[in-house]
Wavefront OBJ file of the C-alpha trace (Angstrom):
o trace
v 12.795 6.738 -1.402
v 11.589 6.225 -5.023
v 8.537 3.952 -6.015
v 11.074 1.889 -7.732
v 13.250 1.530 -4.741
v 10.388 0.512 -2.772
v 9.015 -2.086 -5.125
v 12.767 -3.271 -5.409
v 13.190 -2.832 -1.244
v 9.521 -4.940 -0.895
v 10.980 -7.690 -2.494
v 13.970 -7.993 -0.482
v 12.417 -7.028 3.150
v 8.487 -6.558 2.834
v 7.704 -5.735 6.900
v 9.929 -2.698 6.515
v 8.546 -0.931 3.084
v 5.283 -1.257 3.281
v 4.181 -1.509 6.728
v 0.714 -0.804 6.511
v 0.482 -2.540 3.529
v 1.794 -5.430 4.375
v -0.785 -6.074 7.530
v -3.876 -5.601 4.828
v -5.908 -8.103 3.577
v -6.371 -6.074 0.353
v -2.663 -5.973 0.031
v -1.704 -8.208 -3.374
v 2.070 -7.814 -3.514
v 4.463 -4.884 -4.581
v 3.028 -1.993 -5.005
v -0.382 -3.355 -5.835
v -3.802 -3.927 -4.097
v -7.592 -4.834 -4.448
v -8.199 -0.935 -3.763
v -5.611 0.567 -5.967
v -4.190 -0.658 -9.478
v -0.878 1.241 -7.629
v -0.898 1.913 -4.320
v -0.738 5.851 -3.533
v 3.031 7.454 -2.549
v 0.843 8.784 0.223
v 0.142 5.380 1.771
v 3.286 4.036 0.702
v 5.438 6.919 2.129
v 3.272 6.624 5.598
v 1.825 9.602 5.097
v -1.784 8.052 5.183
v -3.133 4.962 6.913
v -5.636 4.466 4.669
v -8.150 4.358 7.146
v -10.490 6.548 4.825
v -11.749 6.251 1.293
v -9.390 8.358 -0.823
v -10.944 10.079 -3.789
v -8.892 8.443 -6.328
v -9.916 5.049 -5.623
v -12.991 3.022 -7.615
v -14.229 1.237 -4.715
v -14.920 1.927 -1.305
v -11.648 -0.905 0.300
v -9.446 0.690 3.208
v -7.450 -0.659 5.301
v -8.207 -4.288 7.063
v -6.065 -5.761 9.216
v -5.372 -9.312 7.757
l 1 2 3 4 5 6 7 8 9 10 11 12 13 14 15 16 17 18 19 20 21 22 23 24 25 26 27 28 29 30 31 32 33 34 35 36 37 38 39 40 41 42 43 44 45 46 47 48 49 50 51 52 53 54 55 56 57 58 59 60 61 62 63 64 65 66
């Protein structure tokens, strides 16, 4: 699935694209959060939890259950 599909799919069903996402208190909407000005394909494919601070990021925000 394409980062466009999933920022089209998140508006239309948000549980079921972003999962993780979705259950984070730093999640904003879309594809966007307080850790990342875009949120990673890794995280947003499930590939990562984002339990760890990923080099890319600015900050040192991972996951938080909301």
């Amino acid at each position: 699935m394409s980062r466009e599909a999933i920022v089209e799919n998140e508006a239309k069903s948000p549980a079921s694209v972003l999962p993780v996402c979705n259950k984070c208190k730093h999640h904003i909407e879309g594809v966007k959060c307080a850790a990342f000005k875009v949120i990673p394909d890794k995280i947003l494919f499930g590939e990562d939890n984002h339990s760890a601070v990923l080099p890319e990021q600015s900050n040192l925000l991972v996951f938080e259950p909301k």
